[in-house]
MIGUZA-196111 format. One record per residue (C-alpha): residue number from 1; residue in one letter; y, z, x. Coordinates in pm, 1 decimal. Each point is the difference from the previous one (the first is absolute). Example, Ala and Ser with C-alpha at 12.3 -4.5 7.8 and 13.67 -1.06 7.14 Angstrom:
<pt n="1" res="A" y="-450.0" z="780.0" x="1230.0"/>
<pt n="2" res="S" y="344.0" z="-66.0" x="137.0"/>
REM end
This chain:
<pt n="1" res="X" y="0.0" z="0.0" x="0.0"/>
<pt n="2" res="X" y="349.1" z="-39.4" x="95.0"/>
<pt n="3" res="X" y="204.5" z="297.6" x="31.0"/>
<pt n="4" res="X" y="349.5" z="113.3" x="171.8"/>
<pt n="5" res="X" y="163.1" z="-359.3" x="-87.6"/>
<pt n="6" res="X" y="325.7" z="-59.8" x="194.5"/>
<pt n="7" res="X" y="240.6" z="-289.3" x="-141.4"/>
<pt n="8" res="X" y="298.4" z="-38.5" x="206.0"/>
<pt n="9" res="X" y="314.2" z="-246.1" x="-78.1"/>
<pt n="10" res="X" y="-190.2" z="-169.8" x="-259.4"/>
<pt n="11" res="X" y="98.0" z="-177.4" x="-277.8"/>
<pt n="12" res="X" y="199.4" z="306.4" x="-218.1"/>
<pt n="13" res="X" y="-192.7" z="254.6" x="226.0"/>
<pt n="14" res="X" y="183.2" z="126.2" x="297.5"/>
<pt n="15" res="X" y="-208.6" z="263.8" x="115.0"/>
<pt n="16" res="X" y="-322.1" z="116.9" x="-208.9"/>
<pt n="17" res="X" y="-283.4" z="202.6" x="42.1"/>
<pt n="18" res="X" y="-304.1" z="34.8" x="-251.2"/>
<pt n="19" res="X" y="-228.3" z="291.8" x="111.9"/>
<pt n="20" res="X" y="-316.5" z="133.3" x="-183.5"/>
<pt n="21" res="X" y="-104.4" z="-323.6" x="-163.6"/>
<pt n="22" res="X" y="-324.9" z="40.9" x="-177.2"/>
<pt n="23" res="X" y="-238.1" z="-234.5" x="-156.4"/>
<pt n="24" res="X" y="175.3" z="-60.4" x="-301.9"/>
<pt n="25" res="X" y="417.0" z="-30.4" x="103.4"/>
<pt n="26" res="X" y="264.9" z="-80.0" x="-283.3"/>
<pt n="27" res="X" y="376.5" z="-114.3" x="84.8"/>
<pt n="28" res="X" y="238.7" z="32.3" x="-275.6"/>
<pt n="29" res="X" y="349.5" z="-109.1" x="-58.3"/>
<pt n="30" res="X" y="284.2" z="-179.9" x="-188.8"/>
<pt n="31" res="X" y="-12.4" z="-422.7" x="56.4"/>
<pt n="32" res="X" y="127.8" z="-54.8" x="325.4"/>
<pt n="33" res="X" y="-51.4" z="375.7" x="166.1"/>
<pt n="34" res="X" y="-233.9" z="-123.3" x="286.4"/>
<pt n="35" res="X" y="-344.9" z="28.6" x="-122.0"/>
<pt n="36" res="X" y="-115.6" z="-322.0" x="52.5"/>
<pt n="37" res="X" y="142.5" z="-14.4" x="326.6"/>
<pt n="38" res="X" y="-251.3" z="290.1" x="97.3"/>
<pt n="39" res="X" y="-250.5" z="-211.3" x="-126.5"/>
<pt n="40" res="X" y="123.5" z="-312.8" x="192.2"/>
<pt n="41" res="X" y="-12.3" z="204.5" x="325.8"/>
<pt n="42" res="X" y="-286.4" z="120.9" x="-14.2"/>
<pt n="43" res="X" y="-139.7" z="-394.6" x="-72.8"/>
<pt n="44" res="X" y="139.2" z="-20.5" x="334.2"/>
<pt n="45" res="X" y="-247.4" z="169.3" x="165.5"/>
<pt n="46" res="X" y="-220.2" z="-276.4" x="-69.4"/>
<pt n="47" res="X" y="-3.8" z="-356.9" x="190.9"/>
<pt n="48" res="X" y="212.3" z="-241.5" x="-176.8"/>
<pt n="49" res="X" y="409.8" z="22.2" x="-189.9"/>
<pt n="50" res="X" y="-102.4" z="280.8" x="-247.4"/>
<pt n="51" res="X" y="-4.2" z="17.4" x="-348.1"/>
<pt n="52" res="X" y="351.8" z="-171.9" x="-54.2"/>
<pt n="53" res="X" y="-71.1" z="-268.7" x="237.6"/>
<pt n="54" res="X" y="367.7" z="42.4" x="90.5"/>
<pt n="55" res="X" y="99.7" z="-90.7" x="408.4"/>
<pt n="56" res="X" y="76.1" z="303.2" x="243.7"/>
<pt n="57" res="X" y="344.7" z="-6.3" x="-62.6"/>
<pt n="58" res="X" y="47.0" z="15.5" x="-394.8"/>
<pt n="59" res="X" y="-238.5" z="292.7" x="69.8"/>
<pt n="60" res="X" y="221.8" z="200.0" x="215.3"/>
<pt n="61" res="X" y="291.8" z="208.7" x="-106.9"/>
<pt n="62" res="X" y="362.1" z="-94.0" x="33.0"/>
<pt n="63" res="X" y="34.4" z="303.0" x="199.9"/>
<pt n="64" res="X" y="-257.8" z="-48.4" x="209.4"/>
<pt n="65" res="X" y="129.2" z="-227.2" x="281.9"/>
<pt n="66" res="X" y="-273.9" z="-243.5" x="-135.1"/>
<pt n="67" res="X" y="-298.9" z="197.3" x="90.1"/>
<pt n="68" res="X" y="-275.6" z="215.1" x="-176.9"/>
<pt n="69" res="X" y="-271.1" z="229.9" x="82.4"/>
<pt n="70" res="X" y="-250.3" z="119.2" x="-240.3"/>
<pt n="71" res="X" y="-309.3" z="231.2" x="151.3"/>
<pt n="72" res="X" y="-275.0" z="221.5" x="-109.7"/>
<pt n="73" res="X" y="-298.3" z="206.3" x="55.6"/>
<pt n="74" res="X" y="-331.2" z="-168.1" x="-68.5"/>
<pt n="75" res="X" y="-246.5" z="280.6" x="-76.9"/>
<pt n="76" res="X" y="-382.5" z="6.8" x="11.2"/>
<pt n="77" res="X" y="-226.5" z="260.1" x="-163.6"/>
<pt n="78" res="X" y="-56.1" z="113.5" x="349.5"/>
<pt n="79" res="X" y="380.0" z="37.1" x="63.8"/>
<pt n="80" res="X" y="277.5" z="-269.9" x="115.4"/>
<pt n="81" res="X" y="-116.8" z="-271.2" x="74.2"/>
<pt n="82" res="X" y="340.6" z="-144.7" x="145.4"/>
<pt n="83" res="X" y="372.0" z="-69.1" x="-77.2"/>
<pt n="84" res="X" y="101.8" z="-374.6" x="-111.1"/>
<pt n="85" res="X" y="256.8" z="-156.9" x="29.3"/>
<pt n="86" res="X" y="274.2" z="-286.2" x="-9.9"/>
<pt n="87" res="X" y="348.9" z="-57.0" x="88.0"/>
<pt n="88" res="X" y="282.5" z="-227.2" x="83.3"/>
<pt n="89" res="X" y="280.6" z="80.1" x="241.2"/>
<pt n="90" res="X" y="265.5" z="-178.4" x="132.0"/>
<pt n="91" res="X" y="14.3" z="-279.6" x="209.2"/>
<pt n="92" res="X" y="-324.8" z="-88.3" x="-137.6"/>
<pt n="93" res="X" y="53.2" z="-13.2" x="-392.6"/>
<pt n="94" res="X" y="-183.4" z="-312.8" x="-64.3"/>
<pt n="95" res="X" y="-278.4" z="216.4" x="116.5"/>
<pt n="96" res="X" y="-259.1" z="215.7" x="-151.2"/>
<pt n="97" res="X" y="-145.3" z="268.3" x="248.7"/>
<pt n="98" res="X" y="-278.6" z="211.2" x="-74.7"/>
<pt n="99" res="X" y="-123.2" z="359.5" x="175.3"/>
<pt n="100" res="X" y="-348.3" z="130.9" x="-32.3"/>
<pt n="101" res="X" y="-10.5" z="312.6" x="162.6"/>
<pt n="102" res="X" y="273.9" z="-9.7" x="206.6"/>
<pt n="103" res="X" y="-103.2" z="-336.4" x="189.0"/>
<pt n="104" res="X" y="120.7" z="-380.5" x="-132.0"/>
<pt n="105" res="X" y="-197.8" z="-156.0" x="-254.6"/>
<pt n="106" res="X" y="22.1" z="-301.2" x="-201.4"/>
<pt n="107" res="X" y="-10.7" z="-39.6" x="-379.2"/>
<pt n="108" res="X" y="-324.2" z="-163.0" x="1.0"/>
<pt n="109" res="X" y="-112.7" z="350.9" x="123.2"/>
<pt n="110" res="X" y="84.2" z="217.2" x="-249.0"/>
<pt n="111" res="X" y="-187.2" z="-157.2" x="-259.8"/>
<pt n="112" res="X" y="-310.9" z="137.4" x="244.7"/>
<pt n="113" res="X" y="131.9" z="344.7" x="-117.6"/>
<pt n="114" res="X" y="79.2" z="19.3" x="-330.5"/>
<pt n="115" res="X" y="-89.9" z="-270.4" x="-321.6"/>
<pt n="116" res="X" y="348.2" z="-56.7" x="-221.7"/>
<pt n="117" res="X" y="-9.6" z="-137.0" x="-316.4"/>
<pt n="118" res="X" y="295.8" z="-2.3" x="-287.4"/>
<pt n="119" res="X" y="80.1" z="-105.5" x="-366.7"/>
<pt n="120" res="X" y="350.1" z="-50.7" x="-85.5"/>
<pt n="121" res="X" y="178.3" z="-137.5" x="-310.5"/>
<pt n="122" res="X" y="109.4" z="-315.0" x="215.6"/>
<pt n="123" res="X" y="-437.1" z="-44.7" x="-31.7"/>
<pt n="124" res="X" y="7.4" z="-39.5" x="-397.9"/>
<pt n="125" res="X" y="72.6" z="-379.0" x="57.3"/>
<pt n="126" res="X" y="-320.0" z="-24.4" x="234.9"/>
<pt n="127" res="X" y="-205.2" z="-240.0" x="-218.5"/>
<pt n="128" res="X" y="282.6" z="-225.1" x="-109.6"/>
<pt n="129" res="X" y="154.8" z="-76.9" x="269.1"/>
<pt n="130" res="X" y="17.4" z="-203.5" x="304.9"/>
<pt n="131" res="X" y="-384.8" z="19.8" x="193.7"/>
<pt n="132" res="X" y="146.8" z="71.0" x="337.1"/>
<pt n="133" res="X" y="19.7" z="427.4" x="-172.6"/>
<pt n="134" res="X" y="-334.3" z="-42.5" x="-111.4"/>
<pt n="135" res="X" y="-99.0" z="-85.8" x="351.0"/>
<pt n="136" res="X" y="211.0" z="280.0" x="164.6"/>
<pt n="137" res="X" y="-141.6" z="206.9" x="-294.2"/>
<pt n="138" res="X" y="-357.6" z="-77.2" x="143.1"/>
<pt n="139" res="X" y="77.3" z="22.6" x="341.9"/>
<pt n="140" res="X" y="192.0" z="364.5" x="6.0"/>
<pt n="141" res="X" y="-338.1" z="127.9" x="-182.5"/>
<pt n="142" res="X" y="-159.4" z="-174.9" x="262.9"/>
<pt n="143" res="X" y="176.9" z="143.3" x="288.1"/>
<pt n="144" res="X" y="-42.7" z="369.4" x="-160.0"/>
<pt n="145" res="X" y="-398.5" z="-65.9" x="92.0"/>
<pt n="146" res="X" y="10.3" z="-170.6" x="309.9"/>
<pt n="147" res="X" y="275.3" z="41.3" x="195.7"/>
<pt n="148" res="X" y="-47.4" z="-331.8" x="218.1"/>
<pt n="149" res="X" y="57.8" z="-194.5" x="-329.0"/>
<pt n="150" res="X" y="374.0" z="6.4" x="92.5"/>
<pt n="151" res="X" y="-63.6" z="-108.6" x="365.6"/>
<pt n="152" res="X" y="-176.4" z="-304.2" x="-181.0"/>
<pt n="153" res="X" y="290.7" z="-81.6" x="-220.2"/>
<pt n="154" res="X" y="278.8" z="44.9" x="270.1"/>
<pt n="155" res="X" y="-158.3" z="-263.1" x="258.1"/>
<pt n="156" res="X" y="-90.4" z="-264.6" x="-301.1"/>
<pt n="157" res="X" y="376.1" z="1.4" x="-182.0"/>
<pt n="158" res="X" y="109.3" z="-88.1" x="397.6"/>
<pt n="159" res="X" y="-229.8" z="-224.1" x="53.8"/>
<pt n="160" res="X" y="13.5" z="-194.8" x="-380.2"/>
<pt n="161" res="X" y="406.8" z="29.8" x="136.2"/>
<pt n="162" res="X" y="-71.4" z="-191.3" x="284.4"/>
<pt n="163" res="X" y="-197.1" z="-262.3" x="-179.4"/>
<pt n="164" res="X" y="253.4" z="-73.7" x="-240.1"/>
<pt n="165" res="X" y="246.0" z="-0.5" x="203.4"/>
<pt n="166" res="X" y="-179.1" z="-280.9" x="243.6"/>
<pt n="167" res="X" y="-52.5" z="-183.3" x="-279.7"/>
<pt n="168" res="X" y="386.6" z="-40.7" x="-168.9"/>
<pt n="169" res="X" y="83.7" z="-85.7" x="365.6"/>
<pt n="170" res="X" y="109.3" z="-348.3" x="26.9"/>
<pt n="171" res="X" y="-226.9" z="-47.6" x="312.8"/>
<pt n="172" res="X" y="-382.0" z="-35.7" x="-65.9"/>
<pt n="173" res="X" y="-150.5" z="368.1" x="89.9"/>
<pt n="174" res="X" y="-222.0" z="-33.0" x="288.2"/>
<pt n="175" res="X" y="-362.2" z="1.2" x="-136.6"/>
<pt n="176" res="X" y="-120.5" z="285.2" x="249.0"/>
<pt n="177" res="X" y="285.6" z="210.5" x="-69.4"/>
<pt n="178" res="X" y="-93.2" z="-44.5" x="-350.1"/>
<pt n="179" res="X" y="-377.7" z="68.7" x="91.4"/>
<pt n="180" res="X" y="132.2" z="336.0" x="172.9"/>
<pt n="181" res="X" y="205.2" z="119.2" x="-305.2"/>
<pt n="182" res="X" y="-278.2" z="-91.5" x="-234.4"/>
<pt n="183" res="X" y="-251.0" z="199.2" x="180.8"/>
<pt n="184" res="X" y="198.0" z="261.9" x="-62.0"/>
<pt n="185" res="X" y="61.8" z="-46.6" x="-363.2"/>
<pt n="186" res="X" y="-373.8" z="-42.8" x="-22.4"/>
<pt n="187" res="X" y="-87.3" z="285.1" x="170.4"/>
<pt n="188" res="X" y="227.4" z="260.0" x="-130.1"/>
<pt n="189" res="X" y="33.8" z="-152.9" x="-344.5"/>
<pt n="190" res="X" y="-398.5" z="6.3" x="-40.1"/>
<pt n="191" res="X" y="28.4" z="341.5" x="76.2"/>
<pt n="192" res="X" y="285.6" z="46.1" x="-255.7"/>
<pt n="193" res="X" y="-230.4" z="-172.2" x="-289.9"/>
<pt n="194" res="X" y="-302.7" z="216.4" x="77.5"/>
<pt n="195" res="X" y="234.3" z="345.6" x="-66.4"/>
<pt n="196" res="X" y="123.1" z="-119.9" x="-276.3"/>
<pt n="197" res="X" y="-332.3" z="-112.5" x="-114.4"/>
<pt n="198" res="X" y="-159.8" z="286.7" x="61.7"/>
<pt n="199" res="X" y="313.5" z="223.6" x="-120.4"/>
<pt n="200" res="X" y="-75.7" z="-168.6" x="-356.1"/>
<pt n="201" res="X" y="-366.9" z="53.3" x="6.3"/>
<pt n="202" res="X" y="41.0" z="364.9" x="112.3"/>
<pt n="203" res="X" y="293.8" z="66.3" x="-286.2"/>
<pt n="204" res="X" y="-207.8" z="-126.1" x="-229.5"/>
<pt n="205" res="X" y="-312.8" z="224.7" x="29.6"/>
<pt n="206" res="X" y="239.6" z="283.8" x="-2.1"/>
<pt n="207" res="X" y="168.3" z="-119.5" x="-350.9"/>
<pt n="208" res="X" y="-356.2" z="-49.7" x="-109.8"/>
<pt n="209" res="X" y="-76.3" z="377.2" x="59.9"/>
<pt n="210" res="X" y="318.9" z="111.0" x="-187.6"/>
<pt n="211" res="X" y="24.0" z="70.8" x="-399.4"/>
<pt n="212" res="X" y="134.3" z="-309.5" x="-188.0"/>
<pt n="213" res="X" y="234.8" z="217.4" x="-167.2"/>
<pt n="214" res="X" y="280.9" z="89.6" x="-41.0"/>
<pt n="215" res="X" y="106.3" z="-263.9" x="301.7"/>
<pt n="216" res="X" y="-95.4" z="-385.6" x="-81.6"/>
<pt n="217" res="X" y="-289.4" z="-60.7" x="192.8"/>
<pt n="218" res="X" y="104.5" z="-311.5" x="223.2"/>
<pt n="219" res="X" y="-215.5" z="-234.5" x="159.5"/>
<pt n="220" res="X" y="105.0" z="-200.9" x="321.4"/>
<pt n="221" res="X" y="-72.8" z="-289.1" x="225.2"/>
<pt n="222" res="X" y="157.4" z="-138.1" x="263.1"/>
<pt n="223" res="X" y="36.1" z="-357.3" x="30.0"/>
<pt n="224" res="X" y="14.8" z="-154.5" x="347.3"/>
<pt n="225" res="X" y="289.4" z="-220.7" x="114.9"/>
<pt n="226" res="X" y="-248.3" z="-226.1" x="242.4"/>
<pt n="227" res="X" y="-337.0" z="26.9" x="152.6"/>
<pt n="228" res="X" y="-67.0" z="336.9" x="-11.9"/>
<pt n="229" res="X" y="-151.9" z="54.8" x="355.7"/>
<pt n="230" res="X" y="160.1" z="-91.3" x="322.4"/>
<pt n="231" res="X" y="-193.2" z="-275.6" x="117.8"/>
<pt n="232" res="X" y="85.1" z="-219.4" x="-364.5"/>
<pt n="233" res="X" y="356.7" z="126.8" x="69.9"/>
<pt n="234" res="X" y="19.0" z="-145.6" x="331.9"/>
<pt n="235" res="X" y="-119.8" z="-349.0" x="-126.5"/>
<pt n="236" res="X" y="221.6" z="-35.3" x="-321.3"/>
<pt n="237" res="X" y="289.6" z="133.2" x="218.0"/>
<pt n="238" res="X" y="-115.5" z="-312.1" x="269.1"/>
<pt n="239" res="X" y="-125.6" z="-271.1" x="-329.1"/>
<pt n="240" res="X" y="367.8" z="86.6" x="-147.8"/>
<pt n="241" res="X" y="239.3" z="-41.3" x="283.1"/>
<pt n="242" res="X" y="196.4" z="-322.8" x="-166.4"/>
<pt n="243" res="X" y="-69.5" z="117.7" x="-340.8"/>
<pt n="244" res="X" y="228.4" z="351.5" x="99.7"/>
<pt n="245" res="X" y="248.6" z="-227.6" x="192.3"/>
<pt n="246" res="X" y="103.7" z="-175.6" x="-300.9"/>
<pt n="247" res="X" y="85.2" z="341.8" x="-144.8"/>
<pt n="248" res="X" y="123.5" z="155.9" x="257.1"/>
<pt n="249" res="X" y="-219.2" z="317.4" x="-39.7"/>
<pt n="250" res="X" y="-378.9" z="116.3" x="2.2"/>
<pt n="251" res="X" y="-173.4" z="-44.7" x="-358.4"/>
<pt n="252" res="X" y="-305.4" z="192.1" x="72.7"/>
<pt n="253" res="X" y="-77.2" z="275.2" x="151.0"/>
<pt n="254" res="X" y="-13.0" z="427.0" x="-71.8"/>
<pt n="255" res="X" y="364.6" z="-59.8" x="-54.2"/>
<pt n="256" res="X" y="-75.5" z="-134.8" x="-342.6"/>
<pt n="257" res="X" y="-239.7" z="207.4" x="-137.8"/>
<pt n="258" res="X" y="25.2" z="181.3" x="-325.0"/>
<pt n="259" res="X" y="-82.6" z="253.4" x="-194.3"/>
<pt n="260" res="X" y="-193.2" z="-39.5" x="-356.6"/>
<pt n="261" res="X" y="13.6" z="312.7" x="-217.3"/>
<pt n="262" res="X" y="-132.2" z="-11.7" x="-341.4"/>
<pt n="263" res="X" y="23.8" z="283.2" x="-261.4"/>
<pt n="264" res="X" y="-400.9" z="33.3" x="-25.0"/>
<pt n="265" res="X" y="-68.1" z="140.8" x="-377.2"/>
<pt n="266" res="X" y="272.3" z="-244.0" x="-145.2"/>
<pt n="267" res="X" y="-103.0" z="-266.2" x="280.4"/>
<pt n="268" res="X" y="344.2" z="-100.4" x="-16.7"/>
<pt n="269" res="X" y="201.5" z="-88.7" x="333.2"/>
<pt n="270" res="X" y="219.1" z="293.6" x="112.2"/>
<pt n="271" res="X" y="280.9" z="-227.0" x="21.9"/>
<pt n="272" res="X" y="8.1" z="-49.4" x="-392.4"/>
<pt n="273" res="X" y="-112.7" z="366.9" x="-98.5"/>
<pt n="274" res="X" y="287.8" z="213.0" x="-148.4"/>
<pt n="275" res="X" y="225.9" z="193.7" x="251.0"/>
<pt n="276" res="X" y="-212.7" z="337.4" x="-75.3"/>
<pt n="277" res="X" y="-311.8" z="-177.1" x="60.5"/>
<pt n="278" res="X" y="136.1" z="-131.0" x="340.6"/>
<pt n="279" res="X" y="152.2" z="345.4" x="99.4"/>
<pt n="280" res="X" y="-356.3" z="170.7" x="-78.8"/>
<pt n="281" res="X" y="-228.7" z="-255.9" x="163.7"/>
<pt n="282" res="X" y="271.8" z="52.3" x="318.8"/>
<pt n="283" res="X" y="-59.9" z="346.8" x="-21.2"/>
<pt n="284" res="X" y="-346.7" z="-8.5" x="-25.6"/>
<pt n="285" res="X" y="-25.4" z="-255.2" x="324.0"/>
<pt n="286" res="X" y="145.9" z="255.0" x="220.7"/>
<pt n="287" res="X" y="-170.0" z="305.2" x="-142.9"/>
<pt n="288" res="X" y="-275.6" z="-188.8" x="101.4"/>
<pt n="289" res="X" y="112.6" z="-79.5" x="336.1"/>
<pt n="290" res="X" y="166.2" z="346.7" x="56.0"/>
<pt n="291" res="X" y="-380.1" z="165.0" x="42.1"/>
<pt n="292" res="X" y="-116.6" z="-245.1" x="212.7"/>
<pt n="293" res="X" y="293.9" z="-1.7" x="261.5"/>
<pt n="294" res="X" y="-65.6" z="354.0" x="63.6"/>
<pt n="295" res="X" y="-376.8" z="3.1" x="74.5"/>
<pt n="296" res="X" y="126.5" z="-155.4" x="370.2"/>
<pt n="297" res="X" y="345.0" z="215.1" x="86.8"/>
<pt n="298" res="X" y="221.3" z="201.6" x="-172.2"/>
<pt n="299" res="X" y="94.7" z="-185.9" x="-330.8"/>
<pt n="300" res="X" y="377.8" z="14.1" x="-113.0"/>
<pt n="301" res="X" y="109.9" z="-171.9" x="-333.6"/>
<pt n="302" res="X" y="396.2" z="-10.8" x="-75.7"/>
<pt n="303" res="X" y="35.8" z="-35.6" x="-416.2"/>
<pt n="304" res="X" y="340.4" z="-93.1" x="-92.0"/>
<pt n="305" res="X" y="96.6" z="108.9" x="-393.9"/>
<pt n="306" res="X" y="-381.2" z="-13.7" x="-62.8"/>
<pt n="307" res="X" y="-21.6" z="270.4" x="-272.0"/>
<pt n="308" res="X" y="306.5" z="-94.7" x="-239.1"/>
<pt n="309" res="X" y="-164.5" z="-306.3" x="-145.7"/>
<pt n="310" res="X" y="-314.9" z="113.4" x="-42.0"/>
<pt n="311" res="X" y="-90.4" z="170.8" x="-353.1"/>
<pt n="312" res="X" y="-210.1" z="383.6" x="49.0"/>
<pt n="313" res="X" y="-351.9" z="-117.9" x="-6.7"/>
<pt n="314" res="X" y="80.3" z="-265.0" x="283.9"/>
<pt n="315" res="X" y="187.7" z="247.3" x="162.0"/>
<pt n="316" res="X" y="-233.0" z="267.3" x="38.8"/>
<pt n="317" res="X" y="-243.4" z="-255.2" x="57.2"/>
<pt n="318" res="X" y="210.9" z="-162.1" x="307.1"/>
<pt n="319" res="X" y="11.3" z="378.2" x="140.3"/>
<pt n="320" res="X" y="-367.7" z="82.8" x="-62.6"/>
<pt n="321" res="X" y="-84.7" z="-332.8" x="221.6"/>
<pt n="322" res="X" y="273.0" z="58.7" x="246.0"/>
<pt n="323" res="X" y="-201.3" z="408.2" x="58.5"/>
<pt n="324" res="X" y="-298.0" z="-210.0" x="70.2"/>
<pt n="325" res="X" y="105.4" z="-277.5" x="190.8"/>
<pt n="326" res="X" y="82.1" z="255.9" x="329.9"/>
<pt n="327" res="X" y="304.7" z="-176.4" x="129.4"/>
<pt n="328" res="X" y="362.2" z="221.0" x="29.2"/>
<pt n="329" res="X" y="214.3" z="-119.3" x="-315.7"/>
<pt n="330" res="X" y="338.3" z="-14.6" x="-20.4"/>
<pt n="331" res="X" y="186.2" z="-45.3" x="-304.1"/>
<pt n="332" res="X" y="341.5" z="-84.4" x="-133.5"/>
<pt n="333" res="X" y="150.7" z="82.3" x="-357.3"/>
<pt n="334" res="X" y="379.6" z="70.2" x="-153.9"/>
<pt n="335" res="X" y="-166.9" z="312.1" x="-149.3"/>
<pt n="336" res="X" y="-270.1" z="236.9" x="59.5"/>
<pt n="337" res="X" y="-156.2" z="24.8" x="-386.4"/>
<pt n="338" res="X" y="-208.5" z="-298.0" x="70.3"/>
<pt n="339" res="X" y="-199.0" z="189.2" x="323.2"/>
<pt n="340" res="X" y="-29.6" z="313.7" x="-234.9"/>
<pt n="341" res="X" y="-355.6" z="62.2" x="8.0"/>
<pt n="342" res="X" y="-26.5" z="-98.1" x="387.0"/>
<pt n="343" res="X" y="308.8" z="192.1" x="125.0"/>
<pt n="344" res="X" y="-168.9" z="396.4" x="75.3"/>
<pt n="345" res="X" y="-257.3" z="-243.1" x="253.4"/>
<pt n="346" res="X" y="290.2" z="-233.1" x="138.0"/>
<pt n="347" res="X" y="319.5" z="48.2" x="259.5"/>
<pt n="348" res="X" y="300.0" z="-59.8" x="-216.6"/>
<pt n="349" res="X" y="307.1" z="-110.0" x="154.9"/>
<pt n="350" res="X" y="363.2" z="-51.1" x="-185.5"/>
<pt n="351" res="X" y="167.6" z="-299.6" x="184.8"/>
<pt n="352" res="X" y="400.0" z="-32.5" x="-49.4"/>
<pt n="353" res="X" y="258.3" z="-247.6" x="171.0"/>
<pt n="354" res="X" y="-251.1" z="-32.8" x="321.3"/>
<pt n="355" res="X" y="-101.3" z="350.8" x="-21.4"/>
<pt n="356" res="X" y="-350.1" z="190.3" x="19.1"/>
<pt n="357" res="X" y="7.1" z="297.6" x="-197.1"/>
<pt n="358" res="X" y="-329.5" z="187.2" x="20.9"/>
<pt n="359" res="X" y="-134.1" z="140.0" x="-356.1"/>
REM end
């Protein structure tokens, strides 16, 4: 679990501590207080931009010089286990460094520690829009269950760069700097499709084993953008060369892979189930995914405004599951009435105008 969470010059939050965090931990506060921010830093301690997807400098405070720090103690049941953590200082600030234990790190690293996983309102459009957040839907699940997934997705978005950039060039690309790049692609994006691939198979033997109430049950499948092992990829990358210079870009590949969800009981698409339907088959995904990111390393799953929309049953529900699931929780809400029944077993912190106030 995390535990003694330092957020420094970020965002609204120019200097806060959270100590004591439990297994259950519930931020509360007025629109705009800083709660989600919490949330956003501690996404931080995970590869990748964090739950906002926002650059290093919209995420540091005005007041700040440009930089940030957010750290914390990653405890075992034997004890801690070591303190995380990333930063940005000046001249640097284009620049995300990360500390494990006192010594230089990279991002990559830290998701060797600890598994991070979120739902946010921003999430409720998942299944309607564009398939490039389904696929960073798939592949943050992924990363929260093997950690090299994101060392996999880093060197194929360079290389697929590369590639398309050779091929808008007005020159003809030479064909063994293409081979090079496509060995790449081939190589790191087969490794890309098998996670995700096995990330859907995996999910869904764990929705399988949950009740089919009072979440709708989804069912999922991923749908490969191109030969779905490296070798095929290398070829079609090779076979396609004049077809992709005509458009300028790479038409097959991991890059274009999607995400099918279907509402199983109504088999109905999730993209044209109601909103509620959507919201509960979203829910139900990463309840699902919560317990099996932390059978590996210490599980952490950020809820933003999770209990609000949901009526009682699916609210108690949602906390029964989360008890189970073993990952550290942390939720948001503008009120504390909706955590009522979990509040005597949670840490319950009041968050005002960038402010930690411990309840």
């Amino acid at each position: 679990m995390l535990d003694r969470i330092t957020i420094s010059t970020f965002r609204n939050h120019a200097e806060s501590v959270l100590e004591g965090a439990g297994r259950f931990n519930v931020l509360v506060g007025e629109n705009g207080a800083g709660k989600t921010n919490v949330l956003e830093a501690l996404s931080m301690l995970a590869p990748g931009r964090g739950l906002r997807r926002a650059t290093l400098g919209e995420m540091a405070a005005r007041s700040g010089g440009g930089g940030f720090a957010i750290g914390a103690d990653l405890a075992s049941a034997g004890g801690l286990a070591a303190r995380i953590g990333t930063f940005v200082e000046p001249p640097s600030l284009g620049r995300r460094r990360v500390r494990i234990n006192g010594a230089e790190g990279s991002a990559a690293e830290l998701g060797e520690w600890l598994a991070v996983t979120w739902l946010t309102p921003a999430m409720d459009g998942l299944f309607t829009g564009p398939a490039a957040d389904r696929r960073r839907f798939l592949d943050r699940m992924a990363l929260a269950l093997d950690p090299r997934h994101a060392f996999h997705a880093g060197r194929y978005e360079a290389a697929l760069r590369e590639r398309n950039r050779l091929l808008a060039a007005d020159r003809l690309p030479d064909p063994l700097w293409l081979d090079g790049i496509e060995a790449q692609m081939a190589e790191h994006g087969g490794a890309l499709m098998r996670g995700r691939a096995l990330l859907v198979d995996t999910l869904m033997a764990a929705i399988a084993a949950m009740p089919a109430e009072p979440f709708a049950r989804p069912a999922l499948t991923w749908i490969a953008g191109g030969p779905d092992h490296g070798e095929g990829l290398a070829q079609a990358l090779h076979d396609n060369r004049t077809r992709d210079r005509a458009a300028q870009r790479t038409l097959a590949g991991p890059h274009r892979d999607e995400l099918q969800v279907i509402h199983a009981a109504k088999r109905l698409p999730a993209a044209q189930s109601s909103t509620g339907e959507q919201k509960a088959m979203l829910v139900a995904i990463v309840l699902a995914h919560a317990g099996l990111a932390a059978r590996g390393r210490p599980g952490v799953l950020l809820l933003d405004e999770i209990a609000a929309h949901l009526d009682p049953v699916r609210r108690a529900a949602l906390f029964d599951q989360l008890g189970q699931s073993g990952a550290q929780v942390w939720m948001t809400g503008t009120e504390a009435a909706p955590f009522a029944s979990i509040l005597d077993d949670a840490t319950h912190w009041t968050i005002a105008g960038g402010a930690v106030i411990p309840r």
